[in-house]
MIBA-722385 format. One line per 5 residues: their letters; for each residue y, z, x of N, C-alpha, C. Coordinates in nm, 3 decimals. Atoms other than C-alpha are relative to their C-alpha. Example, Ala and Ser with C-alpha at 12.3 -4.5 7.8 and 13.67 -1.06 7.14 Angstrom:
// residues 2
as) -0.119,0.000,0.089,-0.450,0.780,1.230,0.120,0.000,0.090 ~ -0.119,-0.006,-0.082,-0.106,0.714,1.367,0.109,0.073,-0.077
***
This chain:
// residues 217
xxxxx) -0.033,-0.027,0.139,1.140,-12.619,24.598,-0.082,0.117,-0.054 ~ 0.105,-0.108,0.036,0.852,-12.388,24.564,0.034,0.102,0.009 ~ -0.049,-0.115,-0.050,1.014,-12.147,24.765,0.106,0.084,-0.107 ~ -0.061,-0.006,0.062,1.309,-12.163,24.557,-0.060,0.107,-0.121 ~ 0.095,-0.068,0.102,1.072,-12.066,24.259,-0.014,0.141,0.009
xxxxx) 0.036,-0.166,-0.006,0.971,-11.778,24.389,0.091,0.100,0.041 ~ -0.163,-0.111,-0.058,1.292,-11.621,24.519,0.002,0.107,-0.116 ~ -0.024,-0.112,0.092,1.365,-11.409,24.171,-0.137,0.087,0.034 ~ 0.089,-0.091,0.001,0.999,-11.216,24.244,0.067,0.116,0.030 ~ -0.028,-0.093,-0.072,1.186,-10.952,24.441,0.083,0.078,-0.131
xxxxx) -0.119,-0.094,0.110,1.428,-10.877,24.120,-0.132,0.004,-0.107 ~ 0.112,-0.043,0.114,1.107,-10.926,23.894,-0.029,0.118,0.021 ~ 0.058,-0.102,-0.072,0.966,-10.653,24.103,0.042,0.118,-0.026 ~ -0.102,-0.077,0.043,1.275,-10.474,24.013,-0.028,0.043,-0.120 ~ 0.011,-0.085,0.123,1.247,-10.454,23.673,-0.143,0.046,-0.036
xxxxx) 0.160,-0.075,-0.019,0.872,-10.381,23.713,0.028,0.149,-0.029 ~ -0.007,-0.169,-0.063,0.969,-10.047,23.901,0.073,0.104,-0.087 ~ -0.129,-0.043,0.029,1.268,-10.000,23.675,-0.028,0.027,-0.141 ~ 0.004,0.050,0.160,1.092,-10.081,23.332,0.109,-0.048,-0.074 ~ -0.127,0.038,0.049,1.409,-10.219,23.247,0.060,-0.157,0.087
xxxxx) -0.042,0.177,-0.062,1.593,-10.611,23.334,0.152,0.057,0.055 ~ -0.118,-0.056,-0.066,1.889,-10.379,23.477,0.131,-0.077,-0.096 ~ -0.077,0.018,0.030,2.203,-10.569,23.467,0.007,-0.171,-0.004 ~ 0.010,0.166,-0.074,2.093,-10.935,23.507,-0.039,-0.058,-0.165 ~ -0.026,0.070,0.082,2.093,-11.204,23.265,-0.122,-0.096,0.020
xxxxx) 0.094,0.125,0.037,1.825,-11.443,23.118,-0.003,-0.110,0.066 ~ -0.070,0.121,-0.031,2.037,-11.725,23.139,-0.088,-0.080,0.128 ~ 0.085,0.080,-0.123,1.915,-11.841,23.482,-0.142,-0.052,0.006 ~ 0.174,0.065,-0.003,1.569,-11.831,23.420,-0.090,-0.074,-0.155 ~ 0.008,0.107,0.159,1.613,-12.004,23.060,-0.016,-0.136,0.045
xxxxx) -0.054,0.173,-0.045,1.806,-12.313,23.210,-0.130,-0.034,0.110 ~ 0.011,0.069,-0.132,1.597,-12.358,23.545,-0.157,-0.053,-0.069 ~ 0.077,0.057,0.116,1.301,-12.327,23.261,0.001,-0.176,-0.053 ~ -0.048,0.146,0.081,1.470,-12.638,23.071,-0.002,-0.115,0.097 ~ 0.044,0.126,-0.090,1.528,-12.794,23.386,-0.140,-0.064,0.099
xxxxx) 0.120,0.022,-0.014,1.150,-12.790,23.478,-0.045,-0.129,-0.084 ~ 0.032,0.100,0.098,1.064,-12.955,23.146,0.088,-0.111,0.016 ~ -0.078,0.110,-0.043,1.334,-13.225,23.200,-0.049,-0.087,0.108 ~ 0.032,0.084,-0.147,1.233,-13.318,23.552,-0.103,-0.006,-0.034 ~ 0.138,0.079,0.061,0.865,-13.329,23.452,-0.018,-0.117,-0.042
xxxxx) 0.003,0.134,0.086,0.923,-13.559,23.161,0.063,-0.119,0.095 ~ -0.030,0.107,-0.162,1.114,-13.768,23.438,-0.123,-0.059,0.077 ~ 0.128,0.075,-0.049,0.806,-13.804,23.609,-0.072,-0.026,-0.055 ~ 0.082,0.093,0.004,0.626,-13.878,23.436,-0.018,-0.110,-0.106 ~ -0.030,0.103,0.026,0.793,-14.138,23.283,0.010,-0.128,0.092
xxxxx) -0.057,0.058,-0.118,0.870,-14.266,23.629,-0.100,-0.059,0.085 ~ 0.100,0.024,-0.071,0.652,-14.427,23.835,0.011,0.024,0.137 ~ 0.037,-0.034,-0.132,0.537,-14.254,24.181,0.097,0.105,0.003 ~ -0.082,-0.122,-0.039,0.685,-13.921,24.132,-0.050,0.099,-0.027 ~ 0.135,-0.078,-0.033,0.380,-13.727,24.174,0.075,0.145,0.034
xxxxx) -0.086,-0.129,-0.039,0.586,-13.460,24.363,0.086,0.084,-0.081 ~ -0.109,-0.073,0.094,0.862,-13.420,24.142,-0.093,0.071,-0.127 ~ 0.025,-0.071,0.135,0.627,-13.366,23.844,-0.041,0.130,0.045 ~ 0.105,-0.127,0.009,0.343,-13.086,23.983,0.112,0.109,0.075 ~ -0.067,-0.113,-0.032,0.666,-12.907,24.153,0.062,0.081,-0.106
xxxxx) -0.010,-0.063,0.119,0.788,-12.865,23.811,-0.021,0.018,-0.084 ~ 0.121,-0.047,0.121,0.486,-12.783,23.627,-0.004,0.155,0.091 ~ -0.012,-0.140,-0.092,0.476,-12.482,23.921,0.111,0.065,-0.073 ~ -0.139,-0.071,0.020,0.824,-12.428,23.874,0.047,0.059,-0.177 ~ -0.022,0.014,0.165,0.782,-12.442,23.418,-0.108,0.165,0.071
xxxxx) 0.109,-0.095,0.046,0.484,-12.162,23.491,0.049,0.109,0.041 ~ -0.084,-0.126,-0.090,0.688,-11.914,23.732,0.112,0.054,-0.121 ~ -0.112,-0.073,0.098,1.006,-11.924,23.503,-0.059,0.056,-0.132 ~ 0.033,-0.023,0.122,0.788,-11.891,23.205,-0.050,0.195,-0.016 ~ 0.075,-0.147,-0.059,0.614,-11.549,23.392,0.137,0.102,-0.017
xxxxx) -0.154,-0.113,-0.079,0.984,-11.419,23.514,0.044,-0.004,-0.216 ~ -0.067,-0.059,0.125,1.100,-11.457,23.105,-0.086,0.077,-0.029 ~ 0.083,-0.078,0.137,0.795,-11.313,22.941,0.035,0.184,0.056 ~ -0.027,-0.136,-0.051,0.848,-10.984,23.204,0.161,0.013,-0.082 ~ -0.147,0.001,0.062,1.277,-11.032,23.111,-0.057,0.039,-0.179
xxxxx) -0.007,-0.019,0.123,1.182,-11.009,22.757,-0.121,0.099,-0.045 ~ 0.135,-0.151,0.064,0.867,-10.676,22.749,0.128,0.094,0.049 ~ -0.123,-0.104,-0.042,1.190,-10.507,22.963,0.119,0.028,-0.060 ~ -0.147,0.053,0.039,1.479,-10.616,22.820,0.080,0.106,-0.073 ~ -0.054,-0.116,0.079,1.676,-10.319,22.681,-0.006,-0.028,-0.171
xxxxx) -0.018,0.014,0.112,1.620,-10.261,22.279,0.148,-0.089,-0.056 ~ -0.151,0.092,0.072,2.027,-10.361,22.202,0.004,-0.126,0.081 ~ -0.046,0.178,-0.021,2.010,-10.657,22.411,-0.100,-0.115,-0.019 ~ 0.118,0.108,0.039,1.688,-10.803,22.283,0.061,-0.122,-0.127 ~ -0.053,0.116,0.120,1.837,-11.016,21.978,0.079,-0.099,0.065
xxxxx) -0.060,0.102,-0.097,2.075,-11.152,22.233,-0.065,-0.102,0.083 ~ 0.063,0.102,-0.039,1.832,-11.285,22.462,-0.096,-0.017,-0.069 ~ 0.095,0.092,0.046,1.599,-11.408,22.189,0.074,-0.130,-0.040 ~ -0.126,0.119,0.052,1.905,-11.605,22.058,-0.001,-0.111,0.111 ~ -0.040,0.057,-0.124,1.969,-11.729,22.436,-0.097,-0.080,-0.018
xxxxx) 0.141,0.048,-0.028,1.581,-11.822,22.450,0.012,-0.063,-0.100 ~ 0.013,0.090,0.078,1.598,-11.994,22.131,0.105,-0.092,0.027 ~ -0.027,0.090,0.044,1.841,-12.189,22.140,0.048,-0.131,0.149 ~ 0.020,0.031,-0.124,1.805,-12.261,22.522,-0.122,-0.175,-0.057 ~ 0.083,0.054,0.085,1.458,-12.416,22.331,0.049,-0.098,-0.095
xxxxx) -0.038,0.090,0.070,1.576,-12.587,22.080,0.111,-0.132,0.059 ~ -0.062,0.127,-0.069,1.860,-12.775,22.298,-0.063,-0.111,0.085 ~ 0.120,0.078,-0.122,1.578,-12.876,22.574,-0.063,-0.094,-0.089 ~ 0.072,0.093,0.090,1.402,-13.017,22.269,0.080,-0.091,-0.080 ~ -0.098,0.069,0.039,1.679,-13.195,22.075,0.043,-0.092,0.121
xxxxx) -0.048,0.065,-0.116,1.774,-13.344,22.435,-0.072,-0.083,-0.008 ~ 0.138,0.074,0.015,1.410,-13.491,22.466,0.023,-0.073,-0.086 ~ -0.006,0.056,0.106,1.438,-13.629,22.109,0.091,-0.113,0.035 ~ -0.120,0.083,-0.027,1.770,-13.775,22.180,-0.087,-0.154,0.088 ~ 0.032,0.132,-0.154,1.672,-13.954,22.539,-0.095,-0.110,-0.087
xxxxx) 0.108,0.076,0.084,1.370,-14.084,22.337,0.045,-0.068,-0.058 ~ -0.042,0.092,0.086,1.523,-14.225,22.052,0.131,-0.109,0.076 ~ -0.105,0.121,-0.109,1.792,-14.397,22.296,-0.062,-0.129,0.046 ~ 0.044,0.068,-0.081,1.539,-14.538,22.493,-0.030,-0.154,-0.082 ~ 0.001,0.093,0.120,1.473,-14.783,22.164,-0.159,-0.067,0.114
xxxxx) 0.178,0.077,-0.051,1.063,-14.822,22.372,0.032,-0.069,0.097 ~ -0.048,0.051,-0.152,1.242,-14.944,22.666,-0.082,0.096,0.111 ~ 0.019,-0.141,-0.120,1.038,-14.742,22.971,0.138,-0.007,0.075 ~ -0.086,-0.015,-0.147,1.272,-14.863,23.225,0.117,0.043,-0.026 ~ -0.121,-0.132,0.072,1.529,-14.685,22.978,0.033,0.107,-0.061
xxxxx) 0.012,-0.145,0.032,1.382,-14.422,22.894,-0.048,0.078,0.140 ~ -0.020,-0.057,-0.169,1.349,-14.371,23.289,0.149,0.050,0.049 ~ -0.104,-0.011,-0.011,1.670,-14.372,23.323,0.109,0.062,-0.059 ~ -0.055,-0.079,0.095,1.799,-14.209,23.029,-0.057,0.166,0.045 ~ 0.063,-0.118,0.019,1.544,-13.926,23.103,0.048,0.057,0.147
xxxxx) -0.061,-0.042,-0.139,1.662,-13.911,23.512,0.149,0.083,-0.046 ~ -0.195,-0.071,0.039,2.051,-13.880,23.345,0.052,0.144,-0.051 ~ -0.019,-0.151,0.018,1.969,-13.565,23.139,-0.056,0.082,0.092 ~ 0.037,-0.076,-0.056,1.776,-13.409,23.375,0.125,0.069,0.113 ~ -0.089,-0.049,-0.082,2.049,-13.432,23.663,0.086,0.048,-0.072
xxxxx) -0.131,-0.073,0.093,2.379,-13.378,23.414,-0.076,0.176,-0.043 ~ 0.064,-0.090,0.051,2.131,-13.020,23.322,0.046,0.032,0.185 ~ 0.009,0.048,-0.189,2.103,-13.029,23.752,0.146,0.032,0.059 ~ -0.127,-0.035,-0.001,2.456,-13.032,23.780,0.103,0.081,-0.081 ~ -0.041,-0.100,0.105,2.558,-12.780,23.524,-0.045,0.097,0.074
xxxxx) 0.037,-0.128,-0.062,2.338,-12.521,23.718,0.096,0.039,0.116 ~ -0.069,-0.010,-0.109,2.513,-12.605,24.010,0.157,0.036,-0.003 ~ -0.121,-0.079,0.025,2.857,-12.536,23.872,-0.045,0.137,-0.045 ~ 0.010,-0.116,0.086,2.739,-12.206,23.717,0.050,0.078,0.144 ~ -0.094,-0.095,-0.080,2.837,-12.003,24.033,0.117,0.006,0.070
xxxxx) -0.209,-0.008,-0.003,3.233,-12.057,24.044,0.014,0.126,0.000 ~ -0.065,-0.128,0.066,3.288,-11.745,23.841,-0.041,0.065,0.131 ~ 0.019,-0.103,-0.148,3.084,-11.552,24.155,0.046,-0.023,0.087 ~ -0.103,0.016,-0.148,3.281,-11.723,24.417,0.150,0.047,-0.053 ~ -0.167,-0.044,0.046,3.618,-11.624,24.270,0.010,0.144,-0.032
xxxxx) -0.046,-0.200,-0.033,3.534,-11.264,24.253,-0.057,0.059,0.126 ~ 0.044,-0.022,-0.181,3.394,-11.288,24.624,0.155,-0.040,0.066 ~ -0.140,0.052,-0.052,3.735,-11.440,24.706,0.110,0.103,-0.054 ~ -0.115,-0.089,0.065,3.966,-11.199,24.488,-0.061,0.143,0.055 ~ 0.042,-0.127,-0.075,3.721,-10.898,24.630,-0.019,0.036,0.152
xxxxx) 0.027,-0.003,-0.108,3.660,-10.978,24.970,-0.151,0.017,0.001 ~ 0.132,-0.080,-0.058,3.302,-10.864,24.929,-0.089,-0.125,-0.068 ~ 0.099,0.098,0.021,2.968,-11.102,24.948,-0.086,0.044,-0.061 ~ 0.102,-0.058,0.104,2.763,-10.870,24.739,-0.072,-0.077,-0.047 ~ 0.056,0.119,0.098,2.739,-11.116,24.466,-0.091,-0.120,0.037
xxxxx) -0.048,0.123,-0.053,2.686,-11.362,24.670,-0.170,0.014,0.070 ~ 0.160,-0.009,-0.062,2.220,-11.400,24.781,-0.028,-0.071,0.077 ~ -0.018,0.110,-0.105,2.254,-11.572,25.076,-0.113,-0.080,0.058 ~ 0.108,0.058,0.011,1.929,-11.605,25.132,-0.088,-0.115,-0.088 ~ 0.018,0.117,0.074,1.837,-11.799,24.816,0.112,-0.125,0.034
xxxxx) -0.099,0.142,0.038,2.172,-12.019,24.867,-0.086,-0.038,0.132 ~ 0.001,0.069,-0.127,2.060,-12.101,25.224,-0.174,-0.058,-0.019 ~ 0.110,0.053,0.074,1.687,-12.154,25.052,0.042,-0.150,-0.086 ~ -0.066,0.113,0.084,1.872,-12.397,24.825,0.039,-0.074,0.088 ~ -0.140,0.122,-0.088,2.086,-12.582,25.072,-0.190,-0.102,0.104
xxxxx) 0.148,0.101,-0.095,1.723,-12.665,25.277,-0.084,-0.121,-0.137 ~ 0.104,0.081,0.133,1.538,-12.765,24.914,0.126,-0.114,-0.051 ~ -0.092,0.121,0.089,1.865,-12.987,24.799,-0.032,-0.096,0.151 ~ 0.001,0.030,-0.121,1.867,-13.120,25.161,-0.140,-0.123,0.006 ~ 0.132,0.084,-0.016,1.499,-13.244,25.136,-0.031,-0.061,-0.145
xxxxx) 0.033,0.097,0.095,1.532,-13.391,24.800,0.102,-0.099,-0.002 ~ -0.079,0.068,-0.006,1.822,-13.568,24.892,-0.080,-0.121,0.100 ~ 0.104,0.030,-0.099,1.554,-13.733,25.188,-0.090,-0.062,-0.127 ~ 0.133,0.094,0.081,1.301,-13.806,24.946,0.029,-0.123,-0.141 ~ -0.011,0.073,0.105,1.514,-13.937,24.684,0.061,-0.183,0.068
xxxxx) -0.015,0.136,-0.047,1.645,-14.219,24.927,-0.125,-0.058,0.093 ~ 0.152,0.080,-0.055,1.268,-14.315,25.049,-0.031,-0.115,-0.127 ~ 0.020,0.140,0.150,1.265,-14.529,24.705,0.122,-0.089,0.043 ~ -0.051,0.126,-0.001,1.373,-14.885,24.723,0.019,-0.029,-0.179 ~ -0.109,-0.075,-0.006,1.653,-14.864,24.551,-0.038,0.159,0.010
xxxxx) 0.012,-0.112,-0.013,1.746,-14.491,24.587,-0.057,0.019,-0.113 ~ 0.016,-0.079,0.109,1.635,-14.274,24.311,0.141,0.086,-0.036 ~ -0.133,-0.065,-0.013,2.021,-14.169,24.226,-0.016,0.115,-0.062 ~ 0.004,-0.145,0.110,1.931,-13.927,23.935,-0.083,0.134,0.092 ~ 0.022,-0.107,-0.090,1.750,-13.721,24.246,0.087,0.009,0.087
xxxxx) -0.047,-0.008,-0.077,1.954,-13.803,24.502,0.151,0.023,-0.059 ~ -0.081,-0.025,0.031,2.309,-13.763,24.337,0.050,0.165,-0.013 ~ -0.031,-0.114,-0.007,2.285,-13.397,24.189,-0.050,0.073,0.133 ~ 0.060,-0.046,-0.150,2.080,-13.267,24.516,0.110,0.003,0.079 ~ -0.096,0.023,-0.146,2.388,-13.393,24.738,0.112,0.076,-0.058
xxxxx) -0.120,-0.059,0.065,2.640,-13.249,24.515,-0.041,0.198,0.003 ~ 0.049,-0.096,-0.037,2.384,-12.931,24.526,0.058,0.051,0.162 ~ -0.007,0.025,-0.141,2.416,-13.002,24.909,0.116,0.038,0.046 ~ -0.134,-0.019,-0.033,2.763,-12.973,24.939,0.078,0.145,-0.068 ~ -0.082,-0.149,-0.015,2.814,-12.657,24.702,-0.068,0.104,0.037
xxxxx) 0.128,-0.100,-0.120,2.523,-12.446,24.892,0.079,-0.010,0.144 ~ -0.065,-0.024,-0.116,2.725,-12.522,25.205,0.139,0.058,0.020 ~ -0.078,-0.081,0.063,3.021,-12.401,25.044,-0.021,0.106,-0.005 ~ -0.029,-0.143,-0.025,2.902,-12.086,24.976,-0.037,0.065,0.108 ~ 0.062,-0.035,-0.171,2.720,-12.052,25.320,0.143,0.016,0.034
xxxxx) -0.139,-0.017,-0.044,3.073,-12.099,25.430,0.081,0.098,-0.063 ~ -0.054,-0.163,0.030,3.254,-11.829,25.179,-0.065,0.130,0.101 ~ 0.065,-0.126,-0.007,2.979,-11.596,25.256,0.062,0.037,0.136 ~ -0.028,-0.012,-0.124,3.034,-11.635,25.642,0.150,0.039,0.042 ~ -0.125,0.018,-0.047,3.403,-11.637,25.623,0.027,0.208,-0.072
xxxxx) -0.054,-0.146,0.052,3.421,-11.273,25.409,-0.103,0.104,0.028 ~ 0.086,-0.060,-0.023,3.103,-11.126,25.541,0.040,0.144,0.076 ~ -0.058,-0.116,-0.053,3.250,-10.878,25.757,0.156,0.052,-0.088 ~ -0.089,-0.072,0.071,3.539,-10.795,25.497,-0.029,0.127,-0.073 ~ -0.005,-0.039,0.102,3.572,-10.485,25.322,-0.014,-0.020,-0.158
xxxxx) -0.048,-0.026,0.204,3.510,-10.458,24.942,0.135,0.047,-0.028 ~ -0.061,-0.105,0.034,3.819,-10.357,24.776,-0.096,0.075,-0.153 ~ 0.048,-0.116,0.109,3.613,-10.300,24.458,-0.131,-0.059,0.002 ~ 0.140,0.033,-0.037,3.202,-10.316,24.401,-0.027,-0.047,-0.132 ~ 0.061,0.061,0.107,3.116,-10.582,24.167,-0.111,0.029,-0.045
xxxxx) 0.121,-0.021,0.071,2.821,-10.597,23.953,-0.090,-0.083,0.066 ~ 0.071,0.048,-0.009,2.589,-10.778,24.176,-0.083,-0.089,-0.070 ~ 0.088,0.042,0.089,2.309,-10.832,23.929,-0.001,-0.050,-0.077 ~ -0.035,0.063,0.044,2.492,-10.989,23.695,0.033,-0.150,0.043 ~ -0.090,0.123,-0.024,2.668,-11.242,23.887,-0.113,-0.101,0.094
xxxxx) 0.057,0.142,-0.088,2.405,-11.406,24.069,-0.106,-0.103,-0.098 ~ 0.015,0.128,0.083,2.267,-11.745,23.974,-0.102,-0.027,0.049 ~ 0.124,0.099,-0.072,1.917,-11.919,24.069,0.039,-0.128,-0.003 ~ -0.051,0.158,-0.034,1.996,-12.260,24.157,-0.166,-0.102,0.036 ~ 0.171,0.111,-0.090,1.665,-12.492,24.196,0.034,-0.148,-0.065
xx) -0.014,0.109,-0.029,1.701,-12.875,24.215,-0.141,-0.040,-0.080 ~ 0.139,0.105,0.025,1.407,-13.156,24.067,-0.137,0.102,-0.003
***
């Protein structure tokens, strides 16, 4: 999962060199943000999930690094946009929290459970977010879009939380559920990628835009 984390450095690096966030979007490193704080509070509501929390106290401090660079770069006209994004990214993560909480009515073992539910449903939202890039890898022929390296990074990190989430008596479903569903669309695009890899482009997407960070628990 760590690994995961650190995958965007190479595009940080980018807009380092570039003084500028090019053509790439917040978004990714808002949500995977939110889903840090989520899975945290999970643990450590949870009892014996030591792992899950300090991976995403790592994983809250990295995304927090990759926005503050996204937002000293960020082009003048598109700064209001992503402060908007960032706020209200913020404010939903926190309203969520609130929510689960007040659900839980001082129940732990339901505010365990409540707090596992948003984290994955957040978990599984990331994991749909790259459709739109498989459907213009499929209508283009070309894998550009398409960071094969992070997905095949992903497919190992969903892989081994799918493993750890069934070492708990019962499983841990709220890990093990989105992870396998992770599991299955990481092998998916391993499979696009492989199947159009040697195709022609007919036309050259926007790369930088279209790709997604995907990180799990």
């Amino acid at each position: 999962a760590i690994g995961v984390f650190l995958a965007p450095l190479g595009i940080v690096q980018a807009w380092l060199r570039a003084s500028s966030t090019l053509a790439y979007s917040p978004l990714p490193y808002l949500v995977a943000a939110s889903q840090c704080v989520l899975w945290a509070a999970y643990a450590l509501v949870t009892p014996e999930r030591e792992p899950v929390f300090w991976t995403n106290v790592v994983g809250l401090v990295l995304e927090l690094g990759y926005i503050y660079v996204f937002m000293k770069f960020v082009p003048t006209t598109d700064k209001p946009e992503a402060q908007k994004a960032a706020g209200a990214v913020t404010v939903g993560t926190t309203a969520l929290l609130a929510v689960v909480k007040y659900l839980s009515m001082g129940d732990p073992a339901r505010l365990s459970s409540l707090m596992g539910t948003a984290a994955a449903a957040v978990c599984i939202c990331m994991y749909g977010a790259p459709m739109s890039v498989l459907a213009t890898v499929v209508k283009t022929r070309n894998v550009a879009p398409l960071p094969i390296g992070l997905i095949s990074m992903g497919a190992v990190n969903t892989a081994l939380w799918v493993w750890y989430g069934t070492c708990f008596t019962p499983a841990d479903m709220s890990i093990v559920v989105p992870n396998a569903l992770g599991l299955v669309l990481s092998a998916g695009q391993i499979a696009i990628y492989m199947y159009y890899k040697d195709c022609r482009a007919k036309d050259d997407p926007d790369p930088p835009g279209g790709t997604t960070q995907l990180t799990a628990v």
